[in-house]
C-alpha positions as CSV (number, residue, x, y, z in Angstrom):
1,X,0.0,0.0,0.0
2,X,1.2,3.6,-0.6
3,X,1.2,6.8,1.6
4,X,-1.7,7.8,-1.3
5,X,-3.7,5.1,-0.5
6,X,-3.7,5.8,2.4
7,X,-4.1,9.0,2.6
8,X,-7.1,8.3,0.4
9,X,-9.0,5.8,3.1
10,X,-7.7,7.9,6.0
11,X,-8.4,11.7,4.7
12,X,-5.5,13.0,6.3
13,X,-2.6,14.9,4.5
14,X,0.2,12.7,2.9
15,X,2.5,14.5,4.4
16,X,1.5,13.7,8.0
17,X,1.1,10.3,6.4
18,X,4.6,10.0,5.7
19,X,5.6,11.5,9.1
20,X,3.9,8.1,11.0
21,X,4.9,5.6,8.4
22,X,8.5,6.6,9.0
23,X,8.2,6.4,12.4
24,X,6.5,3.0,12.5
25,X,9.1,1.5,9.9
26,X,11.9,3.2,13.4
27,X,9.6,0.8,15.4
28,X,9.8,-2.1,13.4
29,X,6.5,-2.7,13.1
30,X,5.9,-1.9,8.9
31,X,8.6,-2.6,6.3
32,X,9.4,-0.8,2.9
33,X,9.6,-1.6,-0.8
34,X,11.7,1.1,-2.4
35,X,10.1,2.3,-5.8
36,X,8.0,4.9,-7.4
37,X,5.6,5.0,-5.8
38,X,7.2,3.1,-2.1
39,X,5.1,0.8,-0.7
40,X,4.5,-0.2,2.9
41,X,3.2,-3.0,4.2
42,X,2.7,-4.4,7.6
43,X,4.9,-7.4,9.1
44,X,3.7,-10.4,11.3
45,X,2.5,-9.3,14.8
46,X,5.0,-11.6,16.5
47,X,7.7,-10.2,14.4
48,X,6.2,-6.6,15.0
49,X,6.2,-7.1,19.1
50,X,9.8,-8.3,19.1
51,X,11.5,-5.6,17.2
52,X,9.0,-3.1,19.5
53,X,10.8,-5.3,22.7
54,X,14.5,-5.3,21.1
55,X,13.9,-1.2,20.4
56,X,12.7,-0.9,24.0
57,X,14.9,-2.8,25.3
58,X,18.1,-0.9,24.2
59,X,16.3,2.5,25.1
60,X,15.9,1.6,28.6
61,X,19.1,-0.1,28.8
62,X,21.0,3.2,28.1
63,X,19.3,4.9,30.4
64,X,19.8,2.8,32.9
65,X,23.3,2.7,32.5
66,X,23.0,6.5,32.6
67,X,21.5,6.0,35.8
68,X,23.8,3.7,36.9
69,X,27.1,6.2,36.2
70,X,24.9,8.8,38.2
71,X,24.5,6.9,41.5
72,X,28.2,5.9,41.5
73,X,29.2,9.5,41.3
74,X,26.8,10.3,44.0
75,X,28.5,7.2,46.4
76,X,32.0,8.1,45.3
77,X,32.1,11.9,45.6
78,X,33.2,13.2,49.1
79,X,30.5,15.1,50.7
80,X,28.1,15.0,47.9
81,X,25.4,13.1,49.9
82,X,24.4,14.2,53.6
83,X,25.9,11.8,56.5
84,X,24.1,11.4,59.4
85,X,24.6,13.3,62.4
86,X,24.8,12.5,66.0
87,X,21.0,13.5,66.5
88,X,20.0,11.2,63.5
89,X,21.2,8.3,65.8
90,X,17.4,7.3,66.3
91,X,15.2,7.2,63.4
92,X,11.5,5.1,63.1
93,X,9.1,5.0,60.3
94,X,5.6,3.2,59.8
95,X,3.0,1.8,58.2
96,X,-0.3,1.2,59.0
97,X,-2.3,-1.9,56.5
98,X,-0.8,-4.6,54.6
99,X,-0.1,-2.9,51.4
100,X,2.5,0.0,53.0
101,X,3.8,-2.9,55.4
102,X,5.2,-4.6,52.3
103,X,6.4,-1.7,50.3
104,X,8.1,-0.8,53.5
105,X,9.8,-4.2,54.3
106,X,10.9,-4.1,50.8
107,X,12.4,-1.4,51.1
108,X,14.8,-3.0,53.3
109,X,14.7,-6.6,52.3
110,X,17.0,-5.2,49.3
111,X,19.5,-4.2,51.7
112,X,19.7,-7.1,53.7
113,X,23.1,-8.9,53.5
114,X,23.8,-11.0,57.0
115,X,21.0,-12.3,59.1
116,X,17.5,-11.7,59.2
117,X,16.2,-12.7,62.7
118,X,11.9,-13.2,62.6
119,X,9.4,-13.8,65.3
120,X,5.9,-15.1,64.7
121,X,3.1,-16.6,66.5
122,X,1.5,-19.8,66.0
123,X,-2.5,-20.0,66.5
124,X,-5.6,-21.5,64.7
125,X,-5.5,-19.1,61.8
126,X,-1.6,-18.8,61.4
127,X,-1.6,-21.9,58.7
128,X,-4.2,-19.3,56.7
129,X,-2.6,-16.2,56.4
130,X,0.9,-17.8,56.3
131,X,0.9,-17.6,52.5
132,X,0.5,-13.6,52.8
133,X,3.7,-13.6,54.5
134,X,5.8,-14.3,51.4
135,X,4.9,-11.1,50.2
136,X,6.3,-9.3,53.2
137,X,9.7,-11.5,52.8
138,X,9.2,-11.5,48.9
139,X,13.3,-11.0,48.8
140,X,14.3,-14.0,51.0
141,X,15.0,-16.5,48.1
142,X,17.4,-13.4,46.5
143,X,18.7,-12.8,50.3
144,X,19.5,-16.8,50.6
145,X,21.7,-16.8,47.5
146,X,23.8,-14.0,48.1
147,X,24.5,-16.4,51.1
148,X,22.5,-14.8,53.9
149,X,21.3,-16.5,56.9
150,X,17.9,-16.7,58.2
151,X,16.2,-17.8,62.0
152,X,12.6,-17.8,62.4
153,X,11.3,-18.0,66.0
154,X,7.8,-18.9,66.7
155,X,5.4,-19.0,69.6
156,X,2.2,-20.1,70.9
157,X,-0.3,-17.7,72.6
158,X,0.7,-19.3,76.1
159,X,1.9,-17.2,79.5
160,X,4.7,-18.2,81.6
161,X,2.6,-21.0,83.6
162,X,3.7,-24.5,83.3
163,X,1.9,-26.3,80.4
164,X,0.1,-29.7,80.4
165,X,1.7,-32.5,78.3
166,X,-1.0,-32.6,75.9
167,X,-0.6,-28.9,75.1
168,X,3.5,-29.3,74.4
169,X,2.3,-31.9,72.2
170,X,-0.5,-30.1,70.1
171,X,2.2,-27.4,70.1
172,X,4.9,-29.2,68.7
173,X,2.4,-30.6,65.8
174,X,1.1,-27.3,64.9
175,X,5.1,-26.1,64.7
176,X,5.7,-29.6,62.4
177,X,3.0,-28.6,60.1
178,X,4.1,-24.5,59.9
179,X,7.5,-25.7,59.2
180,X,5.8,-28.2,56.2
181,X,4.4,-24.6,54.8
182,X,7.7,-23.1,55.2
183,X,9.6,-25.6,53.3
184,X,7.4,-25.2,50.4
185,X,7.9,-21.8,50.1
186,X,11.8,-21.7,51.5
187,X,15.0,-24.1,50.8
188,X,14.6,-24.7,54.7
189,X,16.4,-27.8,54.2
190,X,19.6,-26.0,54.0
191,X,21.7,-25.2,56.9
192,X,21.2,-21.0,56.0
193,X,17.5,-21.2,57.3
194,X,16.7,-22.4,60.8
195,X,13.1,-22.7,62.6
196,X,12.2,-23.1,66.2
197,X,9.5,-22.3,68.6
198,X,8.8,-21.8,72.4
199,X,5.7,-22.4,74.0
200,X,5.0,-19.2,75.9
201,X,4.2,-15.8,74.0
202,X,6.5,-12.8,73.2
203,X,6.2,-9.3,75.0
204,X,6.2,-8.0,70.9
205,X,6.8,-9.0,68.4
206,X,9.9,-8.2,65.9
207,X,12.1,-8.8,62.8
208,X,15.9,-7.8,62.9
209,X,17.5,-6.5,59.7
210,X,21.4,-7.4,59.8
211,X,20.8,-6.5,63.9
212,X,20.8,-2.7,62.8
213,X,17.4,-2.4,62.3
214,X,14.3,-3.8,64.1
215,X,10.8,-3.8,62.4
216,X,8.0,-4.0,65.2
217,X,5.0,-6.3,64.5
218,X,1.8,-4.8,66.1
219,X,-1.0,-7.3,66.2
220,X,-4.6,-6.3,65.2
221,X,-6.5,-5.6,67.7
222,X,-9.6,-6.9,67.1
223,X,-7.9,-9.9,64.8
224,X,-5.6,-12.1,66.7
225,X,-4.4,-13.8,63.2
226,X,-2.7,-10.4,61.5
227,X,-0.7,-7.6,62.3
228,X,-1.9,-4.3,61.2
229,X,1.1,-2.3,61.5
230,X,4.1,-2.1,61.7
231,X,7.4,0.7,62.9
232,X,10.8,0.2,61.8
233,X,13.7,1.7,64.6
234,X,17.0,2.5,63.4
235,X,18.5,2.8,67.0
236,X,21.7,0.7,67.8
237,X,21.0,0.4,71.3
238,X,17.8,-0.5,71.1
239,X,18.4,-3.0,68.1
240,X,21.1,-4.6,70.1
241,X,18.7,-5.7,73.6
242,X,15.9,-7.1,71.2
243,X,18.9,-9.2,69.3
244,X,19.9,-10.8,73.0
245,X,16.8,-11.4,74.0
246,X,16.0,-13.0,70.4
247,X,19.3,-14.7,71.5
248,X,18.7,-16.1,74.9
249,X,15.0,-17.4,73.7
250,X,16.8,-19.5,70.7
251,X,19.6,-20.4,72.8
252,X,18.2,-21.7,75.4
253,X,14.2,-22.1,75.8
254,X,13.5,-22.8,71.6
255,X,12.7,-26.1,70.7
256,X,13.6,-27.2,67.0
């Protein structure tokens, strides 16, 4: 077909008609016979999508490199980015709902390079909304490879009174069959990723970040089976006495 034709069918000037053609045959997506008058036709949609892909693809990956030469001028520039000051020592931020609690662990999960200490509870909903959880550690599997460790402490929603033998034992098979969930989700099989549980509840409940920074679980209020918020801490101290007593629970009271 020519650019008369269809200009023709379309009513519009041939010489905007020629402005899209050539840009379409830039895409990829129409080819041309050179002659008096040129033709144009249209190629195969699957041949049309992957030359729009390839033409995308090389777009973005310039600027990304662009991007990339930016951010290493930023990190290797004396003084170019602000450095925290003595009064920045304590910093917290939260989210309230699942949706900001994931975009804000993510946030972090990215960084992650060590250890990632977890805490959790075990009750009659926990095997339901277990499989919403891999959204908040959607980066473990990446955090695993780059050989990172993982420990993920559990409880039951018991006080410090002694417990009957027949609890222990429904406790241990509700742990047996989390851990079952787990594995199909996590390589828990390796050595990197270690579960245990103790039967009596937390005073809160907490993730650690490479023990630099803690993200505080706050349970619903009116839904024992979710948490509803959440505040990250960036506070050394205060990092460092939830990592000893995450210490002295796995040490000695969990149960693997």
């Amino acid at each position: 077909m020519t650019a008369g034709d269809l200009a023709k069918r379309s009513k519009i000037p041939k010489s905007r008609i020629y402005d899209v053609l050539t840009h379409l045959i830039d895409l990829g997506l129409i080819e041309l016979q050179e002659g008096r008058p040129k033709r144009y036709r249209a190629v195969s949609p699957a041949t049309a999508f992957q030359a729009l892909l390839a033409r995308k693809e090389e777009d973005h990956k310039g600027e990304i490199q662009h991007l990339y030469h930016q951010v290493n001028d930023l990190l290797t520039t004396p003084n170019l980015l602000p450095h925290p000051t003595p009064d920045d020592k304590t910093f917290w931020s939260a989210a309230s709902d699942f949706r900001p609690m994931v975009q804000l662990y993510q946030t972090h999960m990215r960084e992650l390079s060590q250890e990632l200490l977890i805490t959790g509870i075990i009750n009659e909903y926990t095997e339901q909304v277990l499989p919403f959880t891999r959204q908040l550690y959607g980066g473990l599997i990446e955090f695993l490879a780059r050989h990172g460790r993982v420990r993920y402490l559990w409880s039951f929603n018991f006080d410090e009174r002694n417990l009957t033998d027949a609890q222990k034992i429904g406790n241990d098979r509700a742990f047996r069959r989390i851990c079952q969930l787990i594995q199909e989700w996590l390589p828990s099989s390796s050595s990197a990723v270690e579960i245990k549980y103790v039967h009596v509840r937390f005073f809160t409940y907490f993730d650690l970040f490479d023990r630099n920074r803690a993200f505080l679980k706050i349970q619903h209020p009116l839904k024992t089976s979710a948490f509803f918020s959440c505040i990250m801490v960036n506070d050394p101290e205060f990092v460092r006495k939830l990592g000893e007593y995450f210490d002295d629970l796995w040490f000695s009271h969990a149960i693997a």
